[in-house]
PALUMPA-72142 format. One record per residue (C-alpha): residue number from 1; x, y, z. Coordinates in steps of 0.25 Angstrom, whole numbers. Layout:
<recs>
+-----+-------+-------+-------+
| num |     x |     y |     z |
+-----+-------+-------+-------+
| NUM |     X |     Y |     Z |
...
+-----+-------+-------+-------+
</recs>
This chain:
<recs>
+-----+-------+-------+-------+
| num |     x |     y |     z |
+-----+-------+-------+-------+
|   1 |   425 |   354 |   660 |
|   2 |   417 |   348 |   673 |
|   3 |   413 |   358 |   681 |
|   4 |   414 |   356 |   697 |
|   5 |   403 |   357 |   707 |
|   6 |   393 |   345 |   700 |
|   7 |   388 |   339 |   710 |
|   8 |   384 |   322 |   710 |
|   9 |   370 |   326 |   709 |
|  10 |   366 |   336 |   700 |
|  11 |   352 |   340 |   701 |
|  12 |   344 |   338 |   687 |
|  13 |   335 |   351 |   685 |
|  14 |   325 |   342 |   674 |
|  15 |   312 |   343 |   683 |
|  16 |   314 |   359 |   686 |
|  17 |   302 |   365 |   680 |
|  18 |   297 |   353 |   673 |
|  19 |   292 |   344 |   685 |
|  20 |   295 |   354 |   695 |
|  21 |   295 |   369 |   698 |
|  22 |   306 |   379 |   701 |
|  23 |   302 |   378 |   715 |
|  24 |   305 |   362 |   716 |
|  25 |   317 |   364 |   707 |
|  26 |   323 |   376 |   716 |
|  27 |   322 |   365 |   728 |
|  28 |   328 |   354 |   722 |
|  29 |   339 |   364 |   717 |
|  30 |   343 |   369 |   731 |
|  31 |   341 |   355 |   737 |
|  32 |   352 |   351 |   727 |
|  33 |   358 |   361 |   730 |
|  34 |   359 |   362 |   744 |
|  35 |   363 |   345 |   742 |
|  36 |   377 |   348 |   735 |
|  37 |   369 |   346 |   721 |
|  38 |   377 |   355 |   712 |
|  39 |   375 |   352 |   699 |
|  40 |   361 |   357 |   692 |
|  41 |   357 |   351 |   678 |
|  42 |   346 |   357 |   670 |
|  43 |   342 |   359 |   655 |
|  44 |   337 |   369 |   646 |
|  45 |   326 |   358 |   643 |
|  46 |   322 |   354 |   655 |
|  47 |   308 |   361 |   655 |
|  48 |   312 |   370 |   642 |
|  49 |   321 |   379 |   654 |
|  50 |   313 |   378 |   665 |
|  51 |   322 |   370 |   672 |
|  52 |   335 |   379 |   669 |
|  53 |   326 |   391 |   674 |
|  54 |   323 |   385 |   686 |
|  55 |   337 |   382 |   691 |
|  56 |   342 |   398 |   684 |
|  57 |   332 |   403 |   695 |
|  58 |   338 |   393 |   706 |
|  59 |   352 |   396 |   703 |
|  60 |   347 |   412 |   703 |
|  61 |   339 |   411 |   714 |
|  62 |   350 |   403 |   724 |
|  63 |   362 |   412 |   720 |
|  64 |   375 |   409 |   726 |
|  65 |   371 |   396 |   731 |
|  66 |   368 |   390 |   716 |
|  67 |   382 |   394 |   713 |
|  68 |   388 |   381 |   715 |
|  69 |   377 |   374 |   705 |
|  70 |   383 |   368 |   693 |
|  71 |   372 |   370 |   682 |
|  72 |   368 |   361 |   670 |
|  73 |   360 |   363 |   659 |
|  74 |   357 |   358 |   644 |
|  75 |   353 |   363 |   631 |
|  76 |   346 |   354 |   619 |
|  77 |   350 |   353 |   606 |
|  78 |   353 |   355 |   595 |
|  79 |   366 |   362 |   598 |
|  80 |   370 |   371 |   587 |
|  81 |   379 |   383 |   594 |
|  82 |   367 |   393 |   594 |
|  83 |   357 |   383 |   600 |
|  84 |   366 |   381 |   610 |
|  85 |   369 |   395 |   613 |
|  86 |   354 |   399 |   615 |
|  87 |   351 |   386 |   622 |
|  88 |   363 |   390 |   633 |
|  89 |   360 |   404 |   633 |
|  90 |   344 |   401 |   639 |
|  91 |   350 |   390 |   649 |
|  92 |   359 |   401 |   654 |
|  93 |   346 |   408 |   655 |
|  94 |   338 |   400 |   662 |
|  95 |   348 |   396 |   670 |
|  96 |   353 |   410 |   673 |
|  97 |   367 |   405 |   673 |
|  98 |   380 |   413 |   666 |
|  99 |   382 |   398 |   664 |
| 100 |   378 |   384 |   662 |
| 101 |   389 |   375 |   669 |
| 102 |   386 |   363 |   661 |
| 103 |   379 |   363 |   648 |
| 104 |   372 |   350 |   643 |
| 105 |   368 |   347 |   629 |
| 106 |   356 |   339 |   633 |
| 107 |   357 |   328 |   623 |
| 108 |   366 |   324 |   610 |
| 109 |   363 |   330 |   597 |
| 110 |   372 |   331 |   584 |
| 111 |   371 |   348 |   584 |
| 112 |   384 |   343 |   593 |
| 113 |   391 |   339 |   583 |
| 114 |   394 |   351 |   577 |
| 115 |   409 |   357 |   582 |
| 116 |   401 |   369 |   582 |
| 117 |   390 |   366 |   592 |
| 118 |   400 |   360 |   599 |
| 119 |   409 |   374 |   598 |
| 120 |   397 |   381 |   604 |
| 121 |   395 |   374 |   615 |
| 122 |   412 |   375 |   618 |
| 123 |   410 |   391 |   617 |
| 124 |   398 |   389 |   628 |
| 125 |   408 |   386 |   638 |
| 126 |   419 |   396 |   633 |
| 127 |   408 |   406 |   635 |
| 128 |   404 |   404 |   650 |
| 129 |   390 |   399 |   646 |
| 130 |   395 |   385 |   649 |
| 131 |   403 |   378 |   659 |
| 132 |   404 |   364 |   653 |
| 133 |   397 |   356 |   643 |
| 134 |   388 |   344 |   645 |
| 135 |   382 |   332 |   636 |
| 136 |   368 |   326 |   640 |
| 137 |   363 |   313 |   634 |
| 138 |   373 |   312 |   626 |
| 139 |   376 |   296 |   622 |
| 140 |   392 |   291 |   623 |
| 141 |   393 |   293 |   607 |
| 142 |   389 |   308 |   607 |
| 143 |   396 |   312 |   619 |
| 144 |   408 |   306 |   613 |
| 145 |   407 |   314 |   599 |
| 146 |   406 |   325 |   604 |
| 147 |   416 |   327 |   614 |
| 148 |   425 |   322 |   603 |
| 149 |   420 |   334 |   594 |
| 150 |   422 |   343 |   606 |
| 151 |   436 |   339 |   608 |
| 152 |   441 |   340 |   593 |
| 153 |   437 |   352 |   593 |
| 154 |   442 |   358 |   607 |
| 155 |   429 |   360 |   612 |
| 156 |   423 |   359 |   626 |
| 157 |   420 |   345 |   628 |
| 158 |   407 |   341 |   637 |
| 159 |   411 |   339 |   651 |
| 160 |   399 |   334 |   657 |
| 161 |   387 |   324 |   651 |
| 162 |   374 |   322 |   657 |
| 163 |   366 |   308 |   654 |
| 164 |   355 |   298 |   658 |
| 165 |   361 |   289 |   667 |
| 166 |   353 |   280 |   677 |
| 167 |   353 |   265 |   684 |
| 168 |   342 |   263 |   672 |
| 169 |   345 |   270 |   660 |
| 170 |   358 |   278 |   658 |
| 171 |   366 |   284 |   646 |
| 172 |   380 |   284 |   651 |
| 173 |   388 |   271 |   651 |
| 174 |   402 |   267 |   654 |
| 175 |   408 |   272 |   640 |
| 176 |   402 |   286 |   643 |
| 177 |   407 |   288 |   656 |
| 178 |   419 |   282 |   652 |
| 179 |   420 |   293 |   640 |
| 180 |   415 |   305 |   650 |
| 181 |   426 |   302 |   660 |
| 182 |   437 |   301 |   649 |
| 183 |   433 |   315 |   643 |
| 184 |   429 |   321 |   655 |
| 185 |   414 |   323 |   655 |
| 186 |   406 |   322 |   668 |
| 187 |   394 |   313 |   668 |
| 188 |   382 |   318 |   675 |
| 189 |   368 |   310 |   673 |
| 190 |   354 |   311 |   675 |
| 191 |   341 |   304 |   680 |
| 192 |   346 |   295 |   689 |
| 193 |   333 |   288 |   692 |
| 194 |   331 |   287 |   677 |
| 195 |   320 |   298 |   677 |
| 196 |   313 |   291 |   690 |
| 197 |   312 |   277 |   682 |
| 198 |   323 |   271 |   693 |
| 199 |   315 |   275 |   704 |
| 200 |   306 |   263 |   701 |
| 201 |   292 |   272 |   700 |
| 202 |   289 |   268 |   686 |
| 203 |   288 |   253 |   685 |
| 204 |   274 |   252 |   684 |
| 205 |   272 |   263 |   674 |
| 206 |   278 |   278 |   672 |
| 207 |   276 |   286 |   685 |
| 208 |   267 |   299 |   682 |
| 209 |   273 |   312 |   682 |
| 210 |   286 |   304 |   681 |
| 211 |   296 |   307 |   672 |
| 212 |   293 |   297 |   662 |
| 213 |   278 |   303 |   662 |
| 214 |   283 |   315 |   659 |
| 215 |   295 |   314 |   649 |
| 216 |   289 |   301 |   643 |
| 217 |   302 |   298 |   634 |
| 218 |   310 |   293 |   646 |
| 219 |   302 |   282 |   648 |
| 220 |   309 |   274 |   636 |
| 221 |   321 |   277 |   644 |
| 222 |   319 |   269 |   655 |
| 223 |   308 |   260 |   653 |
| 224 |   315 |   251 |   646 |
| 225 |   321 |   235 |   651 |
| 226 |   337 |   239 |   656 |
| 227 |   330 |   252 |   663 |
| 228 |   320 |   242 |   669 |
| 229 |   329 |   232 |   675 |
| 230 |   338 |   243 |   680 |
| 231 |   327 |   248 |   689 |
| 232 |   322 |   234 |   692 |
| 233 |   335 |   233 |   698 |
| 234 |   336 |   246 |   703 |
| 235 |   321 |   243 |   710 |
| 236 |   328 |   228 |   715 |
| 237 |   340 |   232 |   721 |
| 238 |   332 |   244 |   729 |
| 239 |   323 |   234 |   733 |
| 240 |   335 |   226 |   739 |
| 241 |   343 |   237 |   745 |
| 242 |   332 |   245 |   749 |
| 243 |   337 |   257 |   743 |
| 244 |   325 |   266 |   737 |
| 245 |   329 |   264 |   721 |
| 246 |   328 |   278 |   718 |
| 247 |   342 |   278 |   729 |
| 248 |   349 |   268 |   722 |
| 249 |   346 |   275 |   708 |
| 250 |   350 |   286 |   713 |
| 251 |   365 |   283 |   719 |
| 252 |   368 |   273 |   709 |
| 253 |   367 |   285 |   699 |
| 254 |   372 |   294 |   709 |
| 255 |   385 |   285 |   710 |
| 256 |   389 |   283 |   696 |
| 257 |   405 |   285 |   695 |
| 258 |   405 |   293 |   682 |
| 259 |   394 |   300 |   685 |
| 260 |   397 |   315 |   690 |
| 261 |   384 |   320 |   693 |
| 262 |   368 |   312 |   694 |
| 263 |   356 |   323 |   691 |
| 264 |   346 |   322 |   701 |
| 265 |   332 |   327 |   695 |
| 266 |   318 |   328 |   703 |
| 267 |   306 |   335 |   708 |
| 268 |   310 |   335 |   723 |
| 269 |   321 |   338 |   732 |
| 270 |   320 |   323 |   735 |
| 271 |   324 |   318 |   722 |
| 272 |   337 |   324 |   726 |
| 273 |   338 |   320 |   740 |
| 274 |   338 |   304 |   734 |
| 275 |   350 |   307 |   724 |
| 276 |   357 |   313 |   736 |
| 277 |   354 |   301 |   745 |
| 278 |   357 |   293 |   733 |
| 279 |   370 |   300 |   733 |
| 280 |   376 |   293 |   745 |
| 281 |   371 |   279 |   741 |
| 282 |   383 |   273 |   735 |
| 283 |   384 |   258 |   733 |
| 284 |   389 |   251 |   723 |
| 285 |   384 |   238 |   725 |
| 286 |   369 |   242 |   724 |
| 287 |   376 |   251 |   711 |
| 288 |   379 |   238 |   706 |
| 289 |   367 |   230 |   709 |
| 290 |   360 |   241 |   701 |
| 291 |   366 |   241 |   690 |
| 292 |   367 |   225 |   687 |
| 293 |   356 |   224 |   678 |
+-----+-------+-------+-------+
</recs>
C-alpha cells in the first residue's frame, strides 16, 4: 500500500550526526519542511542511530507542525522474526514514533527467503508498527523472488524500493521500473549527484573531507570508464548551455517519469535550495543530450 503525502523531494537524513550536528540537521529539517518537502528517510545505520535521534527530537520538538512528515527508516540484516522485532522496536525508539511509515530493509539478504521472516514483517504492519513495507538495494532478480514468495503466501508485498540511481551510475533500469509499476511498487531514489562525483569536483583527485574520503568504498562506484564519460558529458553540455552541472544533474534526476520521489542529502540548507531550483528545470532536450553517451 502507498501511502499519500511523499513529496518529489524527499530529504536524505544520512549526514545527521555524522558530518553535521543536531543543530544543522534541525535547519535543514524545517527548511524542507517549510519548502513542501514532506518525505524524511533515515536509517538505524546512519551513524549507529544518531541520525534517527536527531530527527525523534525534531519531530518532538515541532509538534503539530511535523504532523504531516511522512517518515522512513531502515533496519540491516539478517532478518530473522526476532532480529527484526528488536531492530523496529529501538527505531521506534529513537524515533519516538507509535510508528514507522515506511520500513526499508536496507539491502538483500537470503534470511528473506524464509516464509517466516517474511510472516514477521506481514504481522509489523498488522500491528501498527508499520505503515508499509520497503526494499533498499535490492537487484531486479531479488525484488522479484521475493514479492513472488510474498504473494503465494497472502502476505503484504513491499510497496515502495529505494535504490542508487544517478546520470552516472544507477541500479534501476527499464525492466525494473517496468516490473515496479506492474505490481505497484513506488520507486524513490537517492544520491542524485552520485555522492558529489557529478558535480565535477573530483577529476583531479578525491576532494578532502568528501564523501569518497570518508567512506572510501564508493570510490569503485564511480570512478570507473561509463561513470567517467557520463560526467564528461555531464561537464560538456554544462559548458555549452551554461547551466551550472550540478542543476542539470539535479533536474534530470528530479524529472525521471517512474521515479516517485528523489532524496536530497547535504550539510546546508543550500544543498536543498538547488534541488528545488532544479525542480523547475525541465527539458527534455538537454535530458536527451545527457544521456547519449
Amino acid at each position: 500500500m502507498s501511502l499519500e503525502g511523499i513529496s518529489r523531494i524527499g530529504l536524505g537524513c544520512v549526514t545527521f550526526g555524522r558530518e553535521i550536528d543536531a543543530a544543522a540537521s534541525f535547519k535543514m529539517m524545517d527548511h524542507a519542511r517549510n519548502n513542501g518537502v514532506t518525505f524524511f528517510d533515515t536509517a538505524a545505520a546512519y551513524s549507529n542511530g544518531a541520525s534517527e535521534t536527531i530527527v525523534g527530537k525534531w519531530l518532538r520538538s515541532r509538534g503539530a507542525a511535523s504532523l504531516s512528515i511522512v517518515i522512513s527508516t531502515k533496519v540491516l540484516p539478517p532478518f530473522a522474526p526476532e532480529n527484526l522485532a528488536l531492530s523496529v522496536n529501538g527505531s521506534l525508539m529513537r524515533l519516538g514514533t507509535e510508528a514507522i511509515d515506511v520500513l526499508f530493509l536496507h539491502r538483500w539478504d537470503s534470511s528473506l527467503e524464509s516464509v517466516e521472516t517474511l510472516k514477521a514483517l506481514d504481522g509489523l504492519l498488522c500491528s501498527g508498527k508499520v505503515r508499509a513495507l520497503g526494499a533498499s538495494n535490492f537487484t531486479l532478480g531479488q525484488l522479484r523472488n521475493i514479492v513472488s514468495i510474498q504473494k503465494n503466501h497472502g502476505l503484504a508485498a513491499f510497496s515502495y524500493v529505494q535504490n542508487n540511481h544517478n546520470l552516472a551510475v544507477s541500479d534501476i533500469g527499464i525492466a525494473f521500473e517496468q516490473f515496479c509499476i506492474l505490481n505497484n511498487i513506488d520507486i524513490i531514489t537517492y544520491s542524485p549527484l552520485g555522492a558529489g562525483f557529478l558535480t565535477g569536483k573530483h577529476q583531479n583527485g578525491i576532494y578532502p573531507g568528501s564523501r569518497f574520503d570518508l567512506i572510501t568504498g564508493h570510490q569503485d562506484v564511480y570512478f570507473n570508464e561509463k561513470a567517467q564519460r557520463r560526467l564528461h558529458q555531464l561537464l560538456l553540455i554544462a559548458g555549452k548551455t551554461g547551466y551550472n552541472p550540478v542543476h542539470l544533474a539535479l533536474a534530470w534526476a528530479l524529472h525521471q517519469l517512474a521515479v516517485t520521489s528523489v532524496l536530497i542529502g547535504g550539510r546546508t540548507t543550500a544543498h536543498l535550495d538547488q534541488a528545488f531550483l532544479a525542480l523547475n528545470f525541465d527539458d527534455p532536450d538537454i535530458f536527451a543530450e545527457l544521456e547519449s553517451v
